[in-house]
N, C-alpha and C positions, 0 to 999 in steps of 0.2 A: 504494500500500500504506500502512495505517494506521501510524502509529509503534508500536504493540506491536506489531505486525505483524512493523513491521522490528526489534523488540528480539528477538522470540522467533527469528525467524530469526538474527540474529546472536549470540543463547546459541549457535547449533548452528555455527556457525563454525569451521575448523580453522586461522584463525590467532585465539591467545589473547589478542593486545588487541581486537580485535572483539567477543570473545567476552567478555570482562568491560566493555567499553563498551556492548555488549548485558544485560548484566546489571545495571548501574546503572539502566538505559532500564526496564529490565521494572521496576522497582521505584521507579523515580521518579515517575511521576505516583499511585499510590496513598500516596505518603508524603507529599509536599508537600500532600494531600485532608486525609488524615488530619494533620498536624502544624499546618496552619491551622484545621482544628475545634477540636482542642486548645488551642493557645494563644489561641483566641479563647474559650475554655471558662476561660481562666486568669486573663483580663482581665476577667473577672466576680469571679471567686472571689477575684480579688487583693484587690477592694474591699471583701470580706467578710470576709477572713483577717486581711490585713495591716492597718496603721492609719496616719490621717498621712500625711505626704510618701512614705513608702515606698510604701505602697498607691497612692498618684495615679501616682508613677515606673512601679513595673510593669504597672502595670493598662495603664497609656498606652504601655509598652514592648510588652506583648504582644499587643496592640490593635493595632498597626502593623506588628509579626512576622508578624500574622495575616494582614493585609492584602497584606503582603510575599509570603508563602508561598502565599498564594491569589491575586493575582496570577499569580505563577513559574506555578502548576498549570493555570491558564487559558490559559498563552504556551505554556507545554509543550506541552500538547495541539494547539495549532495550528502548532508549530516542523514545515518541513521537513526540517531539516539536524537531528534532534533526538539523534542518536544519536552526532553530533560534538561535543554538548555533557553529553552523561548526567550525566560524572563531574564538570563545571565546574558546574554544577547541583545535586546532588546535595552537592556541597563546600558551595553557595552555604546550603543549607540546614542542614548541620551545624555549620556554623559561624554562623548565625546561631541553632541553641539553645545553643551554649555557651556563647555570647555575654547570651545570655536568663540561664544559670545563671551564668554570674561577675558581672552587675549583682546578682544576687536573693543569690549567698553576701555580696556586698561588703555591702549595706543592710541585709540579715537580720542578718550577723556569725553567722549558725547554718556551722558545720562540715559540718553533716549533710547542707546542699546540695551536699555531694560525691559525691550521689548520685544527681543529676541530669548531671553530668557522666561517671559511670561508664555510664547507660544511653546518652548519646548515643556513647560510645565505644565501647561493644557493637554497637550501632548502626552506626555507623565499619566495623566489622569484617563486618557483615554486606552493606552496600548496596557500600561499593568494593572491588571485588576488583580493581581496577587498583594495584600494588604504593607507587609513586611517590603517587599521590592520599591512597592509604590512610593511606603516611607520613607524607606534610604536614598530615592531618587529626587525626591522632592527637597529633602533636605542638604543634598548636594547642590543642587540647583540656586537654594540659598547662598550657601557657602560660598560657594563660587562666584555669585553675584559679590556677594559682601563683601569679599576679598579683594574683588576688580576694583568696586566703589571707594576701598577706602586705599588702591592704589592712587585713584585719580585724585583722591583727598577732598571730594564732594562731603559737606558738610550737610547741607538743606536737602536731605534725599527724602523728607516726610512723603513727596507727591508718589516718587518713585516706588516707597515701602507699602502707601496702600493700594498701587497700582500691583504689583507682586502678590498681595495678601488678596486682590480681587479673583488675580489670576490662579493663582493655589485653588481658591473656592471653586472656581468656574471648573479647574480640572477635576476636583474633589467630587463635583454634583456632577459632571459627566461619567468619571468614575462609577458613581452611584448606578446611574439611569443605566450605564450599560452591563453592571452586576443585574441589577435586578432583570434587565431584559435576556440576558444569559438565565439566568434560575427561571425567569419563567419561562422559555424555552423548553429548557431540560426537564423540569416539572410537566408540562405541556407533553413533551414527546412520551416523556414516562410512562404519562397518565392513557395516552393514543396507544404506546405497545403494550400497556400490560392489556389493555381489550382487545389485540390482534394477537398476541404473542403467547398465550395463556392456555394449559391444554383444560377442557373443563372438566374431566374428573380428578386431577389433583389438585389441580391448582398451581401448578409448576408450568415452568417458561414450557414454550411448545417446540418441536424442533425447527421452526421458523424460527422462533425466536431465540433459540441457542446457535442460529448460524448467524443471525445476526449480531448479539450481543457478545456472543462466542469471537469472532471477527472485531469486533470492536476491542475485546477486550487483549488481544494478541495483537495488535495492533499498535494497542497503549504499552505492552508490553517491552516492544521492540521499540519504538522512538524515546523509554524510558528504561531500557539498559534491567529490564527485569527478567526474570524467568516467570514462565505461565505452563501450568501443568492439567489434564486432564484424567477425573476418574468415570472408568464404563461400566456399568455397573447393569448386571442380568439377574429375573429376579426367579432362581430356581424354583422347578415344578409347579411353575401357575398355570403350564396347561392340564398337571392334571387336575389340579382346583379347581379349575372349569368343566375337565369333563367331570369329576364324580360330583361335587357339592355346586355346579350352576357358577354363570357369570357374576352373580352378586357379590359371590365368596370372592370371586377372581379381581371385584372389583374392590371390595373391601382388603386384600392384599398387598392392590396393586395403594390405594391410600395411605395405607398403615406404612408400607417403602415413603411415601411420599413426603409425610408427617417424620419421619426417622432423618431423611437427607434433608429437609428444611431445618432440623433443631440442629443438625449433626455441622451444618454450611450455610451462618444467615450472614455472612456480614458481604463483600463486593464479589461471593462467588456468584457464578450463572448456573444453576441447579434446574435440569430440565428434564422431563420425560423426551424420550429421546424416540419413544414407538413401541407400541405392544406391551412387552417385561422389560422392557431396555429404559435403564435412565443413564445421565452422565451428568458431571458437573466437571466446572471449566473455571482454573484460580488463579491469579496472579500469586508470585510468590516462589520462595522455593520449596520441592518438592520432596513431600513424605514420603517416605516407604512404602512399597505397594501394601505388603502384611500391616503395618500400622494403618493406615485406611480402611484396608479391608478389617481388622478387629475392632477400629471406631465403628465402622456402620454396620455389624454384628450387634455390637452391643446398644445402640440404639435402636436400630428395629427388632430387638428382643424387650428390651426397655419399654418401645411403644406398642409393643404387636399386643394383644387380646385374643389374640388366633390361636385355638389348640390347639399344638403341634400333631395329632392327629389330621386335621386339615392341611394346616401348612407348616413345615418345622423350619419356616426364618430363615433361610438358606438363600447366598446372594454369593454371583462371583462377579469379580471384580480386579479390573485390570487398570494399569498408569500408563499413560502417554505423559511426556514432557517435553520441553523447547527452552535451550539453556539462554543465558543473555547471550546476544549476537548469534545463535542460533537460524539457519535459513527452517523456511519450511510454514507453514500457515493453518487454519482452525482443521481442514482436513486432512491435513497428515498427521497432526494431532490426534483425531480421533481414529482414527485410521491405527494408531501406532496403539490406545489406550483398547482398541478392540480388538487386537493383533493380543495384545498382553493378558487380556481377560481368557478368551479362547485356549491361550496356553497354559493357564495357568486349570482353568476347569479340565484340562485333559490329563494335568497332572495329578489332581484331584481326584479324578477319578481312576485312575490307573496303580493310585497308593490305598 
């Protein structure tokens, strides 16, 4: 999957750091495109504008910003792990134009370049919606302003200060409008796949919905340098439950599995009936032992079953697929490899 691929998929994320490291992602390689055309647009004009050593200083500062910034946009686009980097990226570039604006107020001595520092703060407020990033950035922005100012040795900068303090706000309440338009997005889509995505006798994702979420979450995996592992899990002898004690038993089996893998995998796993006796669940993280898996969901659908073992006696096999970090490979060869491992493991099972 392309890295906006993987930003847009993780805007739609239901955990919120994802989802605002997805939204730095979506917006970083058209900024660093557009912010290296600019200052390469600037390092012309500087020699036109400015005069002197000033003009040679910036010309030649924004000339290497450019280079800088078009660079980063070229590494961007071919970063795997790019979506672990958005907001360190994204910083990397606001703080090299404030840096651009506190040289240009120091040499200028114009005040008014406070106003290159007010749009890259707006700015600020628009590209990180990561709280922590937003802060550090914001307050460098400061720093650097107030460092330039009190090179030039401006005294009466009262207009200047609340001009900056308007600008902070303006970034601060865009910041806002476009968290909340992110959550309610992701809340929204949520809300649309669990009514598509849902199988209706357990209540667990459907296998639409584990190739989609499933893919999402491998995904996130890879642009974030994690391991994501899958268990296939078969749930022995429910076809004889159906034929001797009726579908109802088969369906009461197949819930009691279902209720056992929901308590067993509530937190960012994808826990889906996967068809028929078959479930599977799909985890970010690193990867358990196939036997510790298989003795958690033993003992939890013994835990939850009510079934006497006369009808059903609790029997589940149960295979791991994995995908290490930097790992090739995607949600089907994942399960592929988790159903491959299950099959092997019931024939040893039964052969002992």
């Amino acid at each position: 999957m392309k890295i906006r691929d993987a930003a847009r998929a993780a805007e739609l994320s239901p955990d919120a750091q994802v989802r605002y490291r997805g939204a730095a992602a979506a917006v970083l390689g058209p900024v660093t495109v557009v912010v290296a055309v600019f200052y390469a647009l600037l390092a012309v004009s500087h020699l036109l504008v400015l005069e002197g050593r000033t003009a040679q200083i910036m010309s030649a500062t924004a000339a290497l910003t450019a280079l800088a910034i078009g660079g980063l946009s070229a590494w961007w686009y071919r970063l795997r792990h790019g979506l672990r980097l958005a907001n360190l990226l994204l910083t990397g570039v606001l703080v090299l134009a404030f840096a651009n604006s506190g040289l240009h107020l120091y040499l200028t001595g114009q005040v008014i370049q406070t106003t290159n520092f007010m749009l890259v703060i707006i700015a600020c407020g628009l590209g990180l919606m990561s709280t922590p990033w937003n802060v550090a950035v914001t307050a460098i922005g400061w720093l650097t302003w107030a460092v330039a100012l009190l090179g030039v040795g401006t005294l009466n900068a009262t207009h200047w200060i609340f001009t900056m303090l308007m600008a902070t706000f303006v970034g601060q309440l865009a910041r806002y409008s476009r968290r909340r338009s992110l959550d309610t997005a992701a809340a929204a889509y949520g809300q649309i796949e669990e009514l598509s995505l849902r199988d209706p006798l357990t209540g667990l994702t459907n296998r639409r919905g584990l190739q989609l979420r499933g893919s999402d979450l491998v995904a996130v995996a890879r642009h974030t340098s994690r391991g994501v592992y899958c268990a296939f899990i078969d749930v022995d002898g429910l076809k004889e439950v159906n034929d001797v004690h009726g579908h109802d038993a088969g369906d009461t089996v197949l819930i009691t599995v279902a209720e056992a893998l929901g308590a067993s995998f509530s937190g960012s796993e994808v826990v889906a009936r996967w068809g028929g006796d078959e479930f599977a669940i799909v985890a970010l993280g690193p990867c358990p032992g196939r036997d510790e898996v298989a003795a958690q969901l033993d003992e939890a659908v013994r835990r939850h079953s009510q079934i006497p073992e006369s009808v059903w006696p609790a029997q589940l096999s149960v295979g791991i697929g994995r995908l290490e970090p930097g790992a090739d490979g995607d949600l089907d060869s994942l399960l592929a490899a988790a159903d491959q491992d299950m099959y092997h493991h019931r024939r040893v099972d039964r052969q002992t």
